[in-house]
FIROZA-576577 format. One line per field, with one value per residue (C-alpha): residue in three letters; x, y, z; residue number from 1. Coordinates in steps of 0.1 Angstrom, whole numbers. Last residue first. Layout:
# FIROZA-576577
code	c(ALA	...)
x	c(X	...)
y	c(Y	...)
z	c(Z	...)
pos	c(NUM	...)
***
This chain:
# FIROZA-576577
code	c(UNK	UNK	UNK	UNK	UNK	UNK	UNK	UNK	UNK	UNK	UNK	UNK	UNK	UNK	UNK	UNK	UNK	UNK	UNK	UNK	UNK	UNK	UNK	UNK	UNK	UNK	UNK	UNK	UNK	UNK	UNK	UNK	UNK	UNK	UNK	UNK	UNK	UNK	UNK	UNK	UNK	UNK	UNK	UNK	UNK	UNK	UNK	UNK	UNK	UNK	UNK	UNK	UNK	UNK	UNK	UNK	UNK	UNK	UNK	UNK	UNK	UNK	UNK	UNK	UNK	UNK	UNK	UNK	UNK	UNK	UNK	UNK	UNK	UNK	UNK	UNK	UNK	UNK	UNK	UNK	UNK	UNK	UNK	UNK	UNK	UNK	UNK	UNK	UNK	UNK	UNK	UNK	UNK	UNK	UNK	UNK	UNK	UNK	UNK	UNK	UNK	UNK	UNK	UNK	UNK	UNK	UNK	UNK	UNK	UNK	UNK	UNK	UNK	UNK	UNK	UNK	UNK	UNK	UNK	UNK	UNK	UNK	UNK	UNK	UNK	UNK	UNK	UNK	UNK	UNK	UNK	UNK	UNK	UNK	UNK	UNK	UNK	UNK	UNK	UNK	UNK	UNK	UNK	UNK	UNK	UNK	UNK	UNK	UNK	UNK	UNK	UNK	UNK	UNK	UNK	UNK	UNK	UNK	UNK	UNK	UNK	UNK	UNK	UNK	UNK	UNK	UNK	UNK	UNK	UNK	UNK	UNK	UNK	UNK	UNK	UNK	UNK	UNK	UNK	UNK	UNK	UNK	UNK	UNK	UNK	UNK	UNK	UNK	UNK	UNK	UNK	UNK	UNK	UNK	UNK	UNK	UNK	UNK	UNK	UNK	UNK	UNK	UNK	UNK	UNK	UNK	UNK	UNK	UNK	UNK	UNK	UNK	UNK	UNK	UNK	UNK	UNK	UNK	UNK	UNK	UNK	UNK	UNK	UNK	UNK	UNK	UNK	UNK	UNK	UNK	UNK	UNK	UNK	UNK	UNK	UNK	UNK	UNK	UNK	UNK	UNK	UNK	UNK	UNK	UNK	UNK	UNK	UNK	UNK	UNK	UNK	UNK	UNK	UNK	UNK	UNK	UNK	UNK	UNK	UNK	UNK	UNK	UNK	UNK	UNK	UNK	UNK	UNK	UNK	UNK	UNK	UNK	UNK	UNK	UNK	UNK	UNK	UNK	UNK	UNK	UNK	UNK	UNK	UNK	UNK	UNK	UNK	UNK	UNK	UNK	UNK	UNK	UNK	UNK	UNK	UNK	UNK	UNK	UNK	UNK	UNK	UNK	UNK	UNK	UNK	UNK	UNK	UNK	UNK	UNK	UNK	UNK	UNK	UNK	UNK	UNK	UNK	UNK	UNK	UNK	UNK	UNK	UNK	UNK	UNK	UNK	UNK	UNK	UNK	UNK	UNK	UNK	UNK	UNK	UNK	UNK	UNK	UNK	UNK	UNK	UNK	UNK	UNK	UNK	UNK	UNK	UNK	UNK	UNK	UNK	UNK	UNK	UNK	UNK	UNK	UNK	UNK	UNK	UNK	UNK	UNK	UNK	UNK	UNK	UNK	UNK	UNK	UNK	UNK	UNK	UNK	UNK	UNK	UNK	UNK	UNK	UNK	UNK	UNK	UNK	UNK	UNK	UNK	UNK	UNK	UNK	UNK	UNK	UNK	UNK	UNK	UNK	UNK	UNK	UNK	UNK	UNK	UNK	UNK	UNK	UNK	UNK	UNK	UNK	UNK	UNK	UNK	UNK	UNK	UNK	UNK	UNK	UNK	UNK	UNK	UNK	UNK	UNK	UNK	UNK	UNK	UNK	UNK	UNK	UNK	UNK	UNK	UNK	UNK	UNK	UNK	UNK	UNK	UNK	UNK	UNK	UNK	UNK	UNK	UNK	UNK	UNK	UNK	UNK	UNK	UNK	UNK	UNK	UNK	UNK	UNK	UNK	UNK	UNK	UNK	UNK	UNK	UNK	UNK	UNK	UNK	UNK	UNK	UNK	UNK	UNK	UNK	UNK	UNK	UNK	UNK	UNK	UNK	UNK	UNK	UNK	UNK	UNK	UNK	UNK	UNK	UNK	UNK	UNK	UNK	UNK	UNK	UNK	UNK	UNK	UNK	UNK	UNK	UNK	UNK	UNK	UNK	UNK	UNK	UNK	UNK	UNK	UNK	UNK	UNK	UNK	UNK	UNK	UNK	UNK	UNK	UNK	UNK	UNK	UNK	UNK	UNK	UNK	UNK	UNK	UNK	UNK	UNK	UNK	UNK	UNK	UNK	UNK	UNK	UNK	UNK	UNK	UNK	UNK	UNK	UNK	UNK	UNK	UNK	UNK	UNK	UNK	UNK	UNK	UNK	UNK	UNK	UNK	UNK	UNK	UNK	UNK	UNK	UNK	UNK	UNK	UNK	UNK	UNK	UNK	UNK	UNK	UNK	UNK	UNK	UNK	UNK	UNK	UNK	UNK	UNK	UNK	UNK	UNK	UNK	UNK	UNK	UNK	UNK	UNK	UNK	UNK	UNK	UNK	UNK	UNK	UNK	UNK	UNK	UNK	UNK	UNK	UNK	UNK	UNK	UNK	UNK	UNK	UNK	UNK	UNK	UNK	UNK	UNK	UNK	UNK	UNK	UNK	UNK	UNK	UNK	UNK	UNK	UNK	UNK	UNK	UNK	UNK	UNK	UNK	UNK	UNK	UNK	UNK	UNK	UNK	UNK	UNK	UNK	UNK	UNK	UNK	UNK	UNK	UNK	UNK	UNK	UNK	UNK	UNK	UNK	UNK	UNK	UNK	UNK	UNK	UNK	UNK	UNK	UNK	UNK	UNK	UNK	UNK	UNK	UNK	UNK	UNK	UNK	UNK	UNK	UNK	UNK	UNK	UNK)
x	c(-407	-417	-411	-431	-462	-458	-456	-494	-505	-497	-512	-543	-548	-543	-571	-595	-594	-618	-602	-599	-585	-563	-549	-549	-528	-506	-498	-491	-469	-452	-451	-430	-400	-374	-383	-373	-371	-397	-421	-417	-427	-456	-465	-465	-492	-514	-512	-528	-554	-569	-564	-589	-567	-549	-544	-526	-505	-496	-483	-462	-447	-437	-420	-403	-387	-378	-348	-337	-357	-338	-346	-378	-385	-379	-401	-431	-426	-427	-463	-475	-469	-481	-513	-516	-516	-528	-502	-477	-472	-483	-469	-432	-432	-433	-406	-385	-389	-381	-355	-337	-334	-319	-329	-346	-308	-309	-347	-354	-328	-351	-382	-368	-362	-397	-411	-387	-397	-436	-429	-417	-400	-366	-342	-340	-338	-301	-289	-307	-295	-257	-264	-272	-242	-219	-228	-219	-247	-254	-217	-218	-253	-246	-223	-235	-269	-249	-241	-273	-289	-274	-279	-316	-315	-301	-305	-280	-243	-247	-264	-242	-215	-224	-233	-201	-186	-200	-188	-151	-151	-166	-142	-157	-159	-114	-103	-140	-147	-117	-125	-161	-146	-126	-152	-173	-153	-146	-182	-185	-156	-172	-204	-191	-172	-207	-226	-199	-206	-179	-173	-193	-178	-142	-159	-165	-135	-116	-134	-126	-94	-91	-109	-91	-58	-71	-83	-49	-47	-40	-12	2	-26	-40	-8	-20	-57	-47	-16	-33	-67	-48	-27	3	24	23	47	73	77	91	114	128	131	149	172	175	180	209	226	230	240	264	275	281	303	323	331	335	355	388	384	392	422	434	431	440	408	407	411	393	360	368	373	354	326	323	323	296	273	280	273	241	229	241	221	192	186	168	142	140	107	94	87	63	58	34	9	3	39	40	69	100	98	78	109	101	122	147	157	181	199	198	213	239	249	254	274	298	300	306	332	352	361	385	369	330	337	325	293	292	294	263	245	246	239	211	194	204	189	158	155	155	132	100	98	109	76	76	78	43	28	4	2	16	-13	-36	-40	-17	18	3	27	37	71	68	104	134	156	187	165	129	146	165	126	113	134	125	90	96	108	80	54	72	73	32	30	48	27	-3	-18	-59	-43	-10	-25	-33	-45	-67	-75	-89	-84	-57	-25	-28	-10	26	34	16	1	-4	10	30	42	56	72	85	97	113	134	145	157	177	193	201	218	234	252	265	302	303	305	326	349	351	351	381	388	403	381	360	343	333	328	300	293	285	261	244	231	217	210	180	162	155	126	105	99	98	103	127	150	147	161	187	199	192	223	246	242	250	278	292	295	320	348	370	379	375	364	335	332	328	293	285	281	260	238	234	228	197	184	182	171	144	139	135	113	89	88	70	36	45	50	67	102	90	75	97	127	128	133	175	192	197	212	233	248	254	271	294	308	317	331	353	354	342	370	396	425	403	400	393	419	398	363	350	353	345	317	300	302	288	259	252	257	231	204	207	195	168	156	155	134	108	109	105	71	57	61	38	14	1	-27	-18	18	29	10	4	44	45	18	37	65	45	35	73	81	51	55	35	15	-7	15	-8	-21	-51	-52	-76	-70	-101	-109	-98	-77	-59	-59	-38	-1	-14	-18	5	30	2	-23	6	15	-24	-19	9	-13	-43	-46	-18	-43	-74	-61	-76	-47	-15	-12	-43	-49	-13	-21	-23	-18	-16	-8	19	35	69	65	86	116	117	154	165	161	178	206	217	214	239	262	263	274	298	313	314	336	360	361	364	395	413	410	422	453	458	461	488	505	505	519	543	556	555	581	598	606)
y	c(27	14	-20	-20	-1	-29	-58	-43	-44	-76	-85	-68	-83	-116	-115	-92	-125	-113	-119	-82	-73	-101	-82	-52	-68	-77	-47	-29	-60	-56	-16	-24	-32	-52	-89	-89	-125	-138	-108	-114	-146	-137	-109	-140	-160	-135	-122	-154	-156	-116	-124	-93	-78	-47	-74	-97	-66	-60	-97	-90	-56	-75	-107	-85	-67	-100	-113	-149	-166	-146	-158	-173	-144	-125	-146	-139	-105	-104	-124	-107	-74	-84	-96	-64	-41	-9	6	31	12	-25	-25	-4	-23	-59	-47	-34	-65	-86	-64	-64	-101	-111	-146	-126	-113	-102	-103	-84	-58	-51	-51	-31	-6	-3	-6	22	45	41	47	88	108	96	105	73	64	72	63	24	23	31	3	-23	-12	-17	-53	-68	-98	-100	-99	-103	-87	-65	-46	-36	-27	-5	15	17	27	59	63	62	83	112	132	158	164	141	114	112	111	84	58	67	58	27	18	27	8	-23	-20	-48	-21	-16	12	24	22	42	69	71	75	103	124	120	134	165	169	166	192	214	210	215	246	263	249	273	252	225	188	170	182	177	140	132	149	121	93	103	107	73	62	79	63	26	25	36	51	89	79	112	137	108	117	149	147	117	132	164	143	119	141	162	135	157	184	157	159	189	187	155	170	201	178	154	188	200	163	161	194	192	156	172	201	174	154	179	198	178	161	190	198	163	160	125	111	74	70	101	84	53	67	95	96	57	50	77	60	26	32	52	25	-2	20	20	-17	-8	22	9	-9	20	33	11	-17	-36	-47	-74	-83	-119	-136	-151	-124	-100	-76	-72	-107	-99	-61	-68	-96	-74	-43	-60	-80	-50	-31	-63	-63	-27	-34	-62	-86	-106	-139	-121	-107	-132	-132	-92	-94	-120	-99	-67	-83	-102	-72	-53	-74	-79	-45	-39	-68	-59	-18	-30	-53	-87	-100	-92	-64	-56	-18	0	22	-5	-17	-5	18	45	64	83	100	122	119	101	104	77	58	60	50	24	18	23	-10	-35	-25	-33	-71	-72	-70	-89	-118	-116	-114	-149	-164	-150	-123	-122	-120	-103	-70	-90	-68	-46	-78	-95	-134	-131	-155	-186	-192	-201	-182	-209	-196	-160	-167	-201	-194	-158	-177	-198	-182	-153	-181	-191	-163	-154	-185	-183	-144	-164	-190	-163	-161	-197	-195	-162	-184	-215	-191	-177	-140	-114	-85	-61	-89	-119	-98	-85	-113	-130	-104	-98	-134	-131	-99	-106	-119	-78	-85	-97	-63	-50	-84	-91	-63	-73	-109	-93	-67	-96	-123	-96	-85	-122	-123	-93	-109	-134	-109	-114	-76	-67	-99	-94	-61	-66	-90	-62	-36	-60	-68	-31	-27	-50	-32	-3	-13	-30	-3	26	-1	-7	29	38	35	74	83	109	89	58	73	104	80	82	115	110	131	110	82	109	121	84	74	106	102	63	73	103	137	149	136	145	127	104	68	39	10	16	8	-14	1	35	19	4	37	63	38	39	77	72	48	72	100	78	73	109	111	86	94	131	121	99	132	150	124	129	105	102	114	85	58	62	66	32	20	35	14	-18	-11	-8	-42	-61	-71	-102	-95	-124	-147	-133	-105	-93	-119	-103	-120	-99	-70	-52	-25	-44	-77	-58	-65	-101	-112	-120	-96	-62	-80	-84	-47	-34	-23	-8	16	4	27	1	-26	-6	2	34	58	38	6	5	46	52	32	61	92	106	144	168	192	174	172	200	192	164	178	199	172	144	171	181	147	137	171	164	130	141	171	144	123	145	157	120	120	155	138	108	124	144	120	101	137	139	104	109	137	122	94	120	135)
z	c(323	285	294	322	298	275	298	313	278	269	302	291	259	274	298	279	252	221	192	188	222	213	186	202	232	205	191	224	229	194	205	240	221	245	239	207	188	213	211	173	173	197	165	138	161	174	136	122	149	135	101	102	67	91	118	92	76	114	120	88	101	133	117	95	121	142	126	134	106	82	44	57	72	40	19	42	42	6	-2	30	13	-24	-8	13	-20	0	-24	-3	32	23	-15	-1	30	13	-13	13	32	0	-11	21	30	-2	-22	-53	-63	-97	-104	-72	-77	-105	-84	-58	-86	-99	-62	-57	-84	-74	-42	-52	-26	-29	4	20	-14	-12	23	12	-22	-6	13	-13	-39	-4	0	-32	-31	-65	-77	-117	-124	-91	-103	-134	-116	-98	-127	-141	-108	-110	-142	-139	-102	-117	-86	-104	-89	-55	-72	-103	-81	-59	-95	-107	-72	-72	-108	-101	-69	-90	-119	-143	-177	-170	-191	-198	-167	-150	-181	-174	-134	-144	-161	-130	-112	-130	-133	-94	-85	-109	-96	-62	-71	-90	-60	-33	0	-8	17	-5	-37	-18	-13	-47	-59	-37	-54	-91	-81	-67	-102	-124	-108	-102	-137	-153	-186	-177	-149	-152	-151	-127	-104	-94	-90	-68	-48	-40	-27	-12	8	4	-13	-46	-29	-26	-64	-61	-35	-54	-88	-73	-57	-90	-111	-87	-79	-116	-125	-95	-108	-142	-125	-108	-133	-164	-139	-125	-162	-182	-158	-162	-201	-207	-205	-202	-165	-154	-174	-157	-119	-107	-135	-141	-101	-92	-116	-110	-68	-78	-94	-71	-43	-67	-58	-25	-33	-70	-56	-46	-83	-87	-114	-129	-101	-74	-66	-83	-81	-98	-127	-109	-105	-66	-57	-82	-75	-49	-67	-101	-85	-65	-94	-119	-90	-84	-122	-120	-94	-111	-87	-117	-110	-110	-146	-168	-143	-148	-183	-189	-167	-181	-215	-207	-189	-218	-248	-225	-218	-260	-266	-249	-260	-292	-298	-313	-278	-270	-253	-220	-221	-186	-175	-178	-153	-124	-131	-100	-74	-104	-116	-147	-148	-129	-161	-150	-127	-142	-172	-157	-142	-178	-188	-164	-176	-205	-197	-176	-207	-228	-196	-195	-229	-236	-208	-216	-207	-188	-153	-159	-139	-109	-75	-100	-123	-100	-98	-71	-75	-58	-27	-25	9	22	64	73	107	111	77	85	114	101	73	100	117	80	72	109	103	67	79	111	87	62	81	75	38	38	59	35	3	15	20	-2	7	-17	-41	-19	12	-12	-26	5	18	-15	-8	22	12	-5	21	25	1	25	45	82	99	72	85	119	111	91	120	145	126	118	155	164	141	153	187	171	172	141	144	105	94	118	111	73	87	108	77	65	85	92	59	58	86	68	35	61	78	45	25	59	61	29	49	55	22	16	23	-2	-28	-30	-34	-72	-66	-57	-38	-6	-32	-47	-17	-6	-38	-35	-4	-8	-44	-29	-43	-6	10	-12	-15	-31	-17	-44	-28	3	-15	11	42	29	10	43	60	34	31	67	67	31	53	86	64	56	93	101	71	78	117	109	84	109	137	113	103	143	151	191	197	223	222	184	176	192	170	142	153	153	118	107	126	112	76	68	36	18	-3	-40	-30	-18	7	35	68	88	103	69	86	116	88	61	80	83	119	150	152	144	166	197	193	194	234	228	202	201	171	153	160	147	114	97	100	101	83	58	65	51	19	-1	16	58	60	55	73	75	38	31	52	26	6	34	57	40	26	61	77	44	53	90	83	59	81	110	90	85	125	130	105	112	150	141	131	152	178	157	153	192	196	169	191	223	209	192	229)
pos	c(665	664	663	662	661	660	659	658	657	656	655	654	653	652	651	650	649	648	647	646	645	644	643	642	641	640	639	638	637	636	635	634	633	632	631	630	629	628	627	626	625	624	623	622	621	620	619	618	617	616	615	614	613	612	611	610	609	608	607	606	605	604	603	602	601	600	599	598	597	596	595	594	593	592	591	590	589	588	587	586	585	584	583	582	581	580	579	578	577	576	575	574	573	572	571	570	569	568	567	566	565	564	563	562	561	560	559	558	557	556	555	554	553	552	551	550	549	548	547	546	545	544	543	542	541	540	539	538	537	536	535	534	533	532	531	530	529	528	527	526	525	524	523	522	521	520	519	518	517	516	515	514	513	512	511	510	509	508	507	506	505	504	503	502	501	500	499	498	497	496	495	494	493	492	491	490	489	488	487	486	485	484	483	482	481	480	479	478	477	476	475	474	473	472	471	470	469	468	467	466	465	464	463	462	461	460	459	458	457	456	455	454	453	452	451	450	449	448	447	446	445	444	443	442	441	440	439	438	437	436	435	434	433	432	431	430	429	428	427	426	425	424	423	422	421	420	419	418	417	416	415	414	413	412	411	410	409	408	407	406	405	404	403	402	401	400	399	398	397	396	395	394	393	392	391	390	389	388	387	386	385	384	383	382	381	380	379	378	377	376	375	374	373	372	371	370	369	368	367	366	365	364	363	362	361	360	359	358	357	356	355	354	353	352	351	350	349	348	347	346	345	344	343	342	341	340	339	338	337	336	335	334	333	332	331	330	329	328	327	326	325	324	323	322	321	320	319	318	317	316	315	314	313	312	311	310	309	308	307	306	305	304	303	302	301	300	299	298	297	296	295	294	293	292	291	290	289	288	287	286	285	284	283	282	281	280	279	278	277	276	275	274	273	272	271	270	269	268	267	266	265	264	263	262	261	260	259	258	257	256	255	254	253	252	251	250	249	248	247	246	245	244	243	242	241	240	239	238	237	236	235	234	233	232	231	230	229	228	227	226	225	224	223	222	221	220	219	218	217	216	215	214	213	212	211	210	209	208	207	206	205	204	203	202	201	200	199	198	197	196	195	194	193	192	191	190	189	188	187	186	185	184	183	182	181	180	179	178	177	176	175	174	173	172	171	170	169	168	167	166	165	164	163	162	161	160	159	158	157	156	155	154	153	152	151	150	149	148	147	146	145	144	143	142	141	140	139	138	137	136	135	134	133	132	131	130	129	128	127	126	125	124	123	122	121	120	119	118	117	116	115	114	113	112	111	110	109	108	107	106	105	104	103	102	101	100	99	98	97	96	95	94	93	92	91	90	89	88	87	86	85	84	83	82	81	80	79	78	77	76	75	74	73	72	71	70	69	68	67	66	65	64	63	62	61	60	59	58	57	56	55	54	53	52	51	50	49	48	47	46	45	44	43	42	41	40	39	38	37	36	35	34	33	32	31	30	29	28	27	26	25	24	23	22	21	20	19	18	17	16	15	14	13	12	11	10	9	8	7	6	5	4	3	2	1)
***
C-alpha cells in the first residue's frame, strides 16, 4: 500500500511538472505571436528580394535548391558571384527554405512571416530549456519568478529583435541562433545521459546552424564554457565532448571555401559596402569602440531603432573623443572581471563571456561586416543580456536588500514595466517593416545622415510618384524625393544610386533635362561605362522632341566615353536622320562598327547613308555585311536589290528581291 502510494505521488509529480512546463511553453508561443501577429500581413523589405523575392534560384523553388548550396547566397539575385563584402556570403539553409516555402505557397510574404515567428518562439522554449538545466541551484519556488522563465520572456519581448523577426531575410539569424542552441542543449544531454548519439545531433545542429549563418562558429567555444561553468566536469571530457562541434566547423569551411573560394578577400573599395574605408587605423577602432557602446544602449534603451547605421550616420571619431573612450573603458572592464572570475564560475562573468564571444565575429573588430552596426547583430548575444538582467533583479538585488516584502515587488513590478514598454516598443516598431516604402520613409527620419537611407527613400517616392494619378500627390511625392537624394549626395558626392535617381526624379517631376544630365554626367566622369546612366538616357530621350538637344548631349557623352557603341550610332543617326550632315553620319557609323564588328544595325544604316550619297558600290558592300550578320530582315535585301538596281545588275537586284519577299512569308 505505501508502495502504490509513492507511486501515485511520483506520478503526480511529473504531471504538476509537464503540466508546468506546458503553461511556459504556451505562454512564450503566446507572447511570440501576440507580439509580431501584426506583421503577418506584411510584405517583402529590405534585402527580402536578394534572397526571396527577386532571386531566381529560390523562385525555382525545388528545382533552385542545388544553385542556392552551391553558389554565393547573393549570386540567385545578381546572376553572378557578386562580392559586396569583404568573404563574399555563403548562407544557404534559410534560402533553401524559402525555396521550399516557394514550391509550396508561391510568392506569399505571409506564410515567411509565420515561419519567422513560429521559429522564434521555438528560440525562447529552447532558451527556457537550456537555463532550467543549467541554473538548478537558481530555481524559484515559483515557476514563473524563475531566472530560466524570465530570460526567455524577456528575450521574446525585446525590440531589438524587430529586425530580425519582421524581416523575412532575418531568418538565417533566427536558424542559426537556433541551431546553435540545439548544439547546445545536446551537448548538456550528453553529460546528462552519456549516450553518444547526442554527440552526433550536437555535431548536425552546429553544422546546420553554420549553413544558415557564420557567426554560429561561435559556439564552439560558448559550448565549452558553458559546460565549463554550470556542471563540474573535467576539462579532459568537456575537451572531447567539443570534437563533433570542430568537426562540423571545419566540414562547413570547406565547403564554404570550395564554393565562394578565400574567405580573406580584400575589403570592398566602396564606401557604401566599407564605411572604414577612408579612416585610419586609430579612427577606425574609435569609431567601433562607440559603436560597441550604442548597441548596450540600444540594448538597455532600445530607441529610435533603425535598420540603417551606414555612412555616415555613425560619425567616424578619434580616440580623443568620449564617445570612443567610455565603451572602451567598459568593454575592458567587463572583461577583465569576468576572466578573474572564470575559477570561481561566476554567472555574470559566464553572462559577460557569452555576450562578448557571440558578438565578436559581427563586432568588426576581427572582421569586417560591411557597415557600422545593425541592430541584428544583438539578435544572438542579447541572450547573455537578458540572462544578466534577469539574474541581478531575482537574485543580487534580493540578496542585498533586507526588506523582503519590498523586494517581492520592486522586482517584479520593474520587470512588468520593463517587459510592458519593450512589448509595446516591439509591436510598434514592427509596424515600420511594412514594406520598403513604410520602412524607408520611416527610418530616414531616424537615420537623417545616412546616404544609403535618403537615398532608398528617395527611390521609393520615385516610384509611389509613378504609381499616383492625383499631380498635386505626385509632385509632392517627387519634391520630397528629391530632397532626400540632395541630402544622400551631399553626405556621400560619389553615391552612384543616389545620383541616378536624382537625375529620374528630376525627369519625372519637371522635364528638367539640364539637371538631369548633370547628375549623370557625375557618374560617368568616374565610371564611363556605368550601364544604367546609358539606358535610362535611351527611355528618356525616347521621349525628347528636340535633335538639336541630343546631338548636344551625345556629344558630351561623347567626350567622356568616345569608345561606346551607342553614342556613336546615336550620334551617326541623329546628323543623318535630323541634319542631312551625311559626312558626320558615316564618320559615326563607321566608328561604331569598328567598336562592334558583330552587330549588324549599324552596318545597315551606314550602307543606306552610302545609297542616299550615290556611293552606290560602297553600300553593295556594307549592306551584304549586314545580310550576313542578320539573315532574317527582309528590308537589308529590299535595300540591296535597290542598290544593285542602281548599279545596274537586274540579276542580283532581283534575287535580292525574291529572298526578301521569302523571308517576309
Amino acid at each position: 500500500m505505501t508502495k502504490t502510494k509513492k507511486n501515485i505521488k511520483s506520478t503526480d509529480c511529473k504531471l504538476i511538472f509537464k503540466n508546468k512546463n506546458f503553461i511556459i511553453y504556451s505562454i512564450l508561443f503566446f507572447l511570440s505571436f501576440l507580439l509580431y501577429a501584426n506583421t503577418f500581413n506584411h510584405s517583402y523589405a529590405l534585402d527580402d528580394a536578394i534572397v526571396i523575392a527577386d532571386n531566381r534560384f529560390t523562385q525555382k523553388g525545388f528545382a533552385g535548391v542545388k544553385d542556392i548550396l552551391t553558389h554565393d547566397s547573393f549570386t540567385g539575385f545578381f546572376g553572378k558571384d557578386k562580392k559586396l563584402v569583404a568573404g563574399g556570403r555563403y548562407r544557404p539553409l534559410s534560402i533553401v527554405t524559402f525555396a521550399v516555402e516557394h514550391q509550396f505557397f508561391g510568392k506569399n510574404p505571409h506564410i515567411s512571416h509565420f515561419i519567422n515567428v513560429l521559429l522564434y518562439a521555438l528560440i525562447g522554449v529552447l532558451i527556457y530549456v537550456i537555463l532550467s538545466n543549467l541554473l538548478t541551484k537558481y530555481q524559484n519556488k515559483k515557476w514563473c519568478f524563475s531566472i530560466p522563465f524570465l530570460t526567455a520572456l524577456l528575450f521574446i519581448a525585446h525590440p531589438i529583435h524587430t529586425e530580425v523577426v519582421a524581416n523575412i531575410k532575418g531568418r538565417d539569424e533566427i536558424m542559426a541562433l537556433l541551431f546553435s542552441l540545439l548544439a547546445l542543449y545536446f551537448i548538456i544531454k550528453y553529460f546528462a545521459k552519456n549516450k553518444s548519439r547526442t554527440l552526433f545531433y550536437s555535431f548536425l545542429s552546429l553544422f546546420l546552424a553554420l549553413m544558415s549563418k557564420e557567426n554560429s562558429i561561435t559556439f564552439v567555444l560558448i559550448i565549452p564554457l558553458t559546460i565549463y561553468f554550470f556542471t563540474d566536469k573535467k576539462f579532459k571530457k568537456i575537451a572531447l565532448s567539443i570534437i563533433p562541434l570542430i568537426l562540423a566547423s571545419g566540414l562547413f569551411l570547406i565547403i564554404r571555401h570550395l564554393i565562394i573560394g578565400n574567405s580573406l578577400s580584400k575589403a570592398p573599395t566602396e564606401l557604401m559596402n566599407n564605411p572604414f574605408l577612408h579612416a585610419t587605423f586609430a579612427e577606425k577602432y574609435a569609431t567601433i569602440s562607440y559603436t560597441l557602446g550604442l548597441y548596450i544602449k540600444l540594448l538597455i534603451f532600445p530607441h529610435p531603432l533603425t535598420f540603417d547605421y551606414y555612412p555616415k550616420q555613425i560619425p567616424i571619431i578619434n580616440w580623443i573623443d568620449l564617445r570612443a573612450i567610455i565603451p572602451f573603458v567598459f568593454y575592458s572592464f567587463i572583461l577583465i572581471y569576468s576572466l578573474f572570475k572564470i575559477k570561481s564560475k561566476n554567472i555574470i562573468a559566464y553572462t559577460i563571456l557569452y555576450f562578448l564571444i557571440a558578438f565578436s565575429i559581427v563586432s568588426n573588430i576581427f572582421f569586417p561586416v560591411g557597415t557600422f552596426m545593425n541592430e541584428r547583430f544583438m539578435f544572438m548575444p542579447s541572450i547573455g543580456f537578458c540572462l544578466i538582467m534577469v539574474y541581478f533583479l531575482f537574485y543580487i538585488i534580493p540578496k542585498h536588500i533586507n526588506n523582503k516584502k519590498f523586494i517581492a515587488i520592486f522586482s517584479p513590478l520593474l520587470l512588468v514595466v520593463i517587459l510592458s514598454l519593450y512589448s509595446f516598443k516591439t509591436i510598434d516598431r514592427n509596424k515600420a517593416w511594412k514594406n520598403d516604402f513604410v520602412l524607408f520613409t520611416t527610418d530616414v527620419k531616424t537615420s537623417t545622415n545616412s546616404a544609403k537611407s535618403n537615398c532608398s527613400a528617395g527611390g521609393k517616392l520615385i516610384e509611389k510618384a509613378q504609381k499616383t494619378s492625383d499631380k498635386k500627390t505626385r509632385d509632392e511625392y517627387l519634391k520630397l524625393s528629391i530632397k532626400y537624394l540632395q541630402k544622400s549626395i551631399e553626405i556621400y558626392p560619389n553615391y552612384n544610386d543616389a545620383l541616378l535617381l536624382l537625375g529620374n526624379a528630376y525627369f519625372e517631376y519637371n522635364k528638367d533635362y539640364d539637371k538631369i544630365i548633370y547628375y549623370y554626367k557625375r557618374i560617368l566622369k568616374r565610371n564611363p561605362n556605368y550601364e544604367n546612366v546609358y539606358n535610362n538616357i535611351s527611355l528618356i530621350f525616347n521621349k525628347l522632341d528636340s535633335a538639336d538637344y541630343k546631338i548636344k548631349l551625345y556629344n558630351e557623352l561623347y567626350k567622356i566615353n568616345p569608345n561606346r557603341y551607342d553614342i556613336n550610332y546615336n550620334l551617326a543617326l541623329l546628323y543623318g536622320r535630323y541634319k542631312n550632315d551625311f559626312t558626320k553620319a558615316i564618320k559615326y557609323f563607321q566608328r561604331a562598327v569598328k567598336i562592334k564588328p558583330r552587330k549588324a544595325e549599324a552596318y545597315k544604316d551606314l550602307g543606306v547613308v552610302y545609297g542616299m550619297l550615290h556611293e552606290f558600290k560602297k553600300s553593295a558592300q556594307i549592306l551584304q555585311i549586314a545580310a550576313k550578320l542578320d539573315k532574317n530582315d527582309p528590308q537589308v535585301l529590299i535595300n540591296l536589290g535597290i542598290t544593285y538596281r542602281a548599279l545596274g545588275d537586274t540579276n542580283k537586284a532581283n534575287k535580292y528581291f525574291e529572298q526578301a519577299k521569302q523571308l517576309k512569308k
